[in-house]
N, C-alpha and C positions, 0 to 999 in steps of 0.2 A: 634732939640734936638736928640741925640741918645743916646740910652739906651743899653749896653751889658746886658744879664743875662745868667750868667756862669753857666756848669754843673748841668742842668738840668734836670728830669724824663721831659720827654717831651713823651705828652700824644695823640697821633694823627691818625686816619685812621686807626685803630684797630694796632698800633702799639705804644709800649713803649721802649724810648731810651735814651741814654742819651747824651747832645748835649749843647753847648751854642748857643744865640738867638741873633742878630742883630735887633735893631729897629730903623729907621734913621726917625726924624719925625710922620707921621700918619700910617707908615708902617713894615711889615717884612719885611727884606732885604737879610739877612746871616741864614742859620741852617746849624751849621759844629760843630765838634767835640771842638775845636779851632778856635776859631777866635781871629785874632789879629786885634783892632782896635788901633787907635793914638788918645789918650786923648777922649776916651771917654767923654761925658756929665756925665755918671753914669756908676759905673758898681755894679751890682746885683748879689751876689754871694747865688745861689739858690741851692748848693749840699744838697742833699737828698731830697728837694724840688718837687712837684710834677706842670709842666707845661699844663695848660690845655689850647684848645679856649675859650674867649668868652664861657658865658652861653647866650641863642635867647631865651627868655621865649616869646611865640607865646600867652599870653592870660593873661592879663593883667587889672586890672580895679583901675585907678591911680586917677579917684573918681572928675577930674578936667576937664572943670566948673562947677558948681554948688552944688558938694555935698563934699566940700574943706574941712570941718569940720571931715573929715572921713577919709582924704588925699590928696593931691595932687601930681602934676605931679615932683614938686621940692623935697618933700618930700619921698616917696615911688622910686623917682628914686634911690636916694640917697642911702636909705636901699637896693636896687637891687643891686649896685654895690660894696656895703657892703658884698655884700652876693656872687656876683662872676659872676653876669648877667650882663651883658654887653649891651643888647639892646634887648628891650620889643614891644611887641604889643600890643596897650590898646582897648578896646574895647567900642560900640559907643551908649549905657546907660548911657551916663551920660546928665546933664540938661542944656542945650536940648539936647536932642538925637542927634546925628550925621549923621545924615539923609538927607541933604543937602550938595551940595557941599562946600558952602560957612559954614555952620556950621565945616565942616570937615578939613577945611582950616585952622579955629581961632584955633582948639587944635592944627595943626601945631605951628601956629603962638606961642604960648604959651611955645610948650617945647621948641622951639627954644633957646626961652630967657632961660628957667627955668631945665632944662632935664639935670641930667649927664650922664647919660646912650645913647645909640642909639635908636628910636625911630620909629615906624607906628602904624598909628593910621588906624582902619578898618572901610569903610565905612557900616551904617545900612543902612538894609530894612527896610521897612514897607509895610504896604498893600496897600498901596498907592502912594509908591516914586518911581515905575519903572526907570521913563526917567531920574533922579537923581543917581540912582543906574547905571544907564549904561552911565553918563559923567565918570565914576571915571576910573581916571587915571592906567593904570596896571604898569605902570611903576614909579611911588613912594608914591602908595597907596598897603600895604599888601594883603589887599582882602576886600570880601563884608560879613559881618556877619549876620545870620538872624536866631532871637531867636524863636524855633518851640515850648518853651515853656513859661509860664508868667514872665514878667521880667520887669524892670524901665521903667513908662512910656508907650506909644504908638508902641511900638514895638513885640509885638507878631503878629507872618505871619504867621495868620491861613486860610487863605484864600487859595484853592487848586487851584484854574487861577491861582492866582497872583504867585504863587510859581513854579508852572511849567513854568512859562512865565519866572521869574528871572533866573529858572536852566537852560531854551534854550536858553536865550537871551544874558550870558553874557561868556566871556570865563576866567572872573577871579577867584581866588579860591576862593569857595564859604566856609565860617566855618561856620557849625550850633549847637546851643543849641539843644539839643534834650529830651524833656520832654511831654510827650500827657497829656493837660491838664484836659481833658475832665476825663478821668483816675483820676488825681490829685484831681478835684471837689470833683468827686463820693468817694473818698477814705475820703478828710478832712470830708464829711457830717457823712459819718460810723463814724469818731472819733469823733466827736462834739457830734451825738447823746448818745455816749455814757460817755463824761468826761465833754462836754459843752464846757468853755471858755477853760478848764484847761485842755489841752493836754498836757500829756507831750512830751518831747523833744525823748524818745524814740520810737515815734510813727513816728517819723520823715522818715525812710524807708521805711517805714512799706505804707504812706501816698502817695510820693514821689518816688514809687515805682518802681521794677525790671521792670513790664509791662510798668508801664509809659515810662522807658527809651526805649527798645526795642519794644515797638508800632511806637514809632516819627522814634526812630532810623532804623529802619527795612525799613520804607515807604522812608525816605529820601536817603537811597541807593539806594531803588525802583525805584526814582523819578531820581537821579544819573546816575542809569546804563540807563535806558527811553531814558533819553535828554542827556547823553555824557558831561555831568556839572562834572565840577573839584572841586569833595566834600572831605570837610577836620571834620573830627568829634570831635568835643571835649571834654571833660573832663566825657567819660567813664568810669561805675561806678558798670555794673555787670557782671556775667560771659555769661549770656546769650547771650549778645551784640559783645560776641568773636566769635561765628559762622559766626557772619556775615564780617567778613575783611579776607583779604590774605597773605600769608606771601612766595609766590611760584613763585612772580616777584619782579625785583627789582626797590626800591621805585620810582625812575624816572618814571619808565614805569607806578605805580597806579596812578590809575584817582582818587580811592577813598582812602584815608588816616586817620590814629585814634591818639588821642593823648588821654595821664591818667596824671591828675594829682599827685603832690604829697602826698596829705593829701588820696586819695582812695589808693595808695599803703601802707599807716601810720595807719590808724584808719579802728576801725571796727566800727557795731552797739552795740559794749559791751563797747565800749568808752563814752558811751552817760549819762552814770552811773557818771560818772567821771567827762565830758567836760563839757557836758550838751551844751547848744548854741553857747558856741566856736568854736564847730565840726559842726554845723548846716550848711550845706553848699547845693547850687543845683549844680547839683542833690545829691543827700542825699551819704555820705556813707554809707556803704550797710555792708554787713555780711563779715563774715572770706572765706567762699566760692569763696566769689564775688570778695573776696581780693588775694584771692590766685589765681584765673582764670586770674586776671588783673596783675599777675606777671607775673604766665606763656605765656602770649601773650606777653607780651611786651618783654621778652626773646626771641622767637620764631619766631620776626617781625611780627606780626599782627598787633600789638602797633608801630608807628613809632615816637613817640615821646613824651618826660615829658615834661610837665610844672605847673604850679602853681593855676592858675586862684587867683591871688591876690586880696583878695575884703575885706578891708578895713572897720569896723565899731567901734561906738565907743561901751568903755564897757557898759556905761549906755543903747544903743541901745540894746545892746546882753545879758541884764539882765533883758528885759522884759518875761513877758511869751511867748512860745514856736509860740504860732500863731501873735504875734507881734513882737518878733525879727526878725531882716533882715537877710536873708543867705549870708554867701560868709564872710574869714579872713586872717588876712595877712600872706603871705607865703614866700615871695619874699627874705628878708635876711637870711633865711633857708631851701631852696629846696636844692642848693650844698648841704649843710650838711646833710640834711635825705641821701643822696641818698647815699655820701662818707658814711657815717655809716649803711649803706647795704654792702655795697663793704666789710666796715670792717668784718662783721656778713658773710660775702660766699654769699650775696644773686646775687648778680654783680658785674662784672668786671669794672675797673676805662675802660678800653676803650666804654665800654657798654654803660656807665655813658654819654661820652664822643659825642659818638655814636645818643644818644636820644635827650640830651640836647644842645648839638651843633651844628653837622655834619647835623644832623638831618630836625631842622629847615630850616636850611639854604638851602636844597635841596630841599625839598618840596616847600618854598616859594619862589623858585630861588632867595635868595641873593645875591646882588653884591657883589664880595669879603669878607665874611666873615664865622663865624662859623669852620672853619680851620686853622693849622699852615703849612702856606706855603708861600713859597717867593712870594713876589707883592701885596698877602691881606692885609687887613687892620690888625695892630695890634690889635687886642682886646685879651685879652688875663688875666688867672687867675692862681695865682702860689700859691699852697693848702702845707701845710703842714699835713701830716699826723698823726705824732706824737705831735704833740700840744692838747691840749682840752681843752675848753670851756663851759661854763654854761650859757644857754641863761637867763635872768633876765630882770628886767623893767629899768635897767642901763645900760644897752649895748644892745637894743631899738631902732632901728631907723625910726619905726616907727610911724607915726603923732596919730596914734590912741593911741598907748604907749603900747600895749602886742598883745600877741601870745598864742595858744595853747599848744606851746612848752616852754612855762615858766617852769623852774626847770629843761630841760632837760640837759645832759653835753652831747654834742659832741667829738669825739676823732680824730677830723680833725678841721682846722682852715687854712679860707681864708688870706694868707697875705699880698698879692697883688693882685688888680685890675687893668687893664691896658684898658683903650677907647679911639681911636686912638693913641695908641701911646703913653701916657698922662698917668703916673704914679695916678691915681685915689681914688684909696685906700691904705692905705700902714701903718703899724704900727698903725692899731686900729681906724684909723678916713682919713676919707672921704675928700678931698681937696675940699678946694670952689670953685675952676674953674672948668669951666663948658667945658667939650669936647665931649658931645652926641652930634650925627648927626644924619642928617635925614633917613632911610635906602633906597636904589634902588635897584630894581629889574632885573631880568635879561629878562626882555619880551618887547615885544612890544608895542607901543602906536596904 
């Protein structure tokens, strides 16, 4: 099948141009001002139209198997591609943990069938899985993830052998949660003692705290720059944790790398009034300080990349009280949009945008051909209108849980095409049944 899409803002390599798009099959082929094709399959007339890559959302929890009631891997992909992501990373909490290779295998096996998006899935540590951690593949497994704070299951590597053995021992990229639990104990006992069962939800930073982050996160650099381990940090949440990254080589050359999600550049702790356990996420969002320090890095590359951390629960879970609801919501069909509605507001440039949530990924986690518009990549590809808006609601929902914290919000930008491999995805408001996510490969060695 080929697809023309004419006259395009075509968004790419910190440059904007305007250009028509050849896609012959699973691929880009043509970027020329003019292209003349003979009876195209389609042509796509995209004037005014804005051409972006592929969104790589690197942090992903699609809740599939065992905890399907919250999402799954058919379902939340679906919203991903809704929303302009292209191919996700999920993460390896869920039941059973993925912790074995052969457990790591079956969630292959799964999105194979069920995924419209593209797809890796990261293998877990444990304090106990070394020789399991070191089968995994570098070459179509994303990386090894190990949560330094409490999290689903048998997965907290608190163990300092075991952890400097995993950072010498492997040369994959290592992602960590980074939350010092010991910290978190001591903090929940102060507010128990003082509200009992009945904490509220604004205690939630306050518990979950700047120290907690920047005690794990500080050591695990430590432990980084030690052993020469290729550490990747995720969803940075204070200002304090900005001292510690660089912005004075470029990202090929960092060993160590940071990524922020979207809901800590969105909400503050004055949201908590409002959200209340919607916003409940780990690590916690933090203050307007903490939100304004985590712009400025991410502007200034110390930040090398957005993503979401998608985590799924239902409403009845997130209407318990504050020490029984579970953290983590869905993000996944409105990350583009926060971010285009910054770009609108002066806060970023669409190449910026472009920059973190594409380009981004896809270097740091050496992608095979993606995350860019260039001839011979794979098409993945997201064409945004920017004069359209929308109002997100529990009607235009894709995801399994059925809301968001952005309900009632109106965006002033609207995804109108998704494109993975090739394969026209999204298009006029809904989501095609076939399925064309792949598996992602890497550019390393085995």
């Amino acid at each position: 099948m080929n697809i023309l899409i004419r006259n395009a803002f075509i968004v790419n390599e910190d440059q904007i141009f305007e250009s028509d798009l050849l896609i012959e099959n699973d691929l880009i082929t043509q970027i020329a001002p003019a292209i003349e094709v003979e009876n195209p399959d389609r042509i796509i007339e995209a004037a005014g139209k804005y051409l972006l890559p592929g969104v790589i959302d690197d942090q992903v929890h699609f809740r599939e198997p065992g905890l399907t009631w919250k999402g799954d891997i058919e379902s939340e992909s679906k919203a991903a591609v809704a929303g302009g992501i292209t191919s996700f990373m999920e993460q390896p909490n869920t039941v059973p943990n993925a912790v074995t290779q052969e457990l790591l295998e079956e969630k292959y096996k799964i999105a194979a069938e069920k995924s419209f998006a593209n797809y890796s899935f990261l293998m877990g540590g444990t304090n106990d899985n070394l020789e399991e951690v070191l089968k995994t593949n570098p070459r179509n497994v994303a990386g090894i993830k190990l949560f330094l704070g409490s999290s689903t299951g048998n997965m907290l590597v608190d163990n300092p052998e075991t952890l400097e053995k995993i950072f010498s021992s492997t040369k994959m990229l290592i992602a960590v949660h980074c939350e010092d639990e010991a910290t978190i104990k001591r903090n929940t006992e102060i507010f128990k003692e003082k509200y009992g069962d009945d904490i509220p939800v604004t205690a939630h930073h306050l518990i979950r705290s700047e120290e907690a982050c920047y005690i794990s996160s500080s050591k695990a650099i430590e432990l980084a720059k030690k052993t020469g381990a290729r550490l990747h940090v995720f969803h940075l949440s204070t200002a304090k944790e900005m001292d510690l990254f660089r912005n004075d080589i470029p990202l090929k050359e960092k060993k160590i790398t940071a990524e922020v999600c979207v809901h800590h550049l969105t909400f503050t702790d004055d949201d908590y009034q409002t959200k209340g356990n919607l916003i409940k996420w780990n690590p916690a969002v933090k203050t307007r300080q903490d939100k304004d320090a985590l712009w400025e890095a991410l502007l200034d590359d110390r930040i090398d990349v957005i993503a979401t951390d998608h985590a799924p629960h239902t409403l009845e879970e997130k209407s318990q009280k504050y020490l029984k609801a579970p953290s983590g919501g869905p993000l996944v069909q409105h990350a583009l949009n926060i971010m285009l509605e910054n770009f609108k507001n002066n806060k970023i440039s669409l190449e910026k945008i472009v920059e973190k949530m594409c380009h981004n990924p896809a270097v740091l986690f050496q992608i095979e051909k993606r995350g860019f518009i260039r001839k011979g990549y794979k098409a993945d590809l997201v064409l945004v209108d920017l004069n359209e808006s929308y109002t997100v609601s529990k009607e235009n929902i894709l995801y399994k849980c059925g809301w968001s914290p952005l309900e009632g919000t109106t965006f002033q930008s609207k995804v109108t095409h998704t494109f993975v491999n090739g394969f026209p995805a999204f298009e006029s408001g809904k989501v095609s049944e076939e399925r064309h996510g792949e598996r992602l490969l890497f550019e390393r060695e085995h």
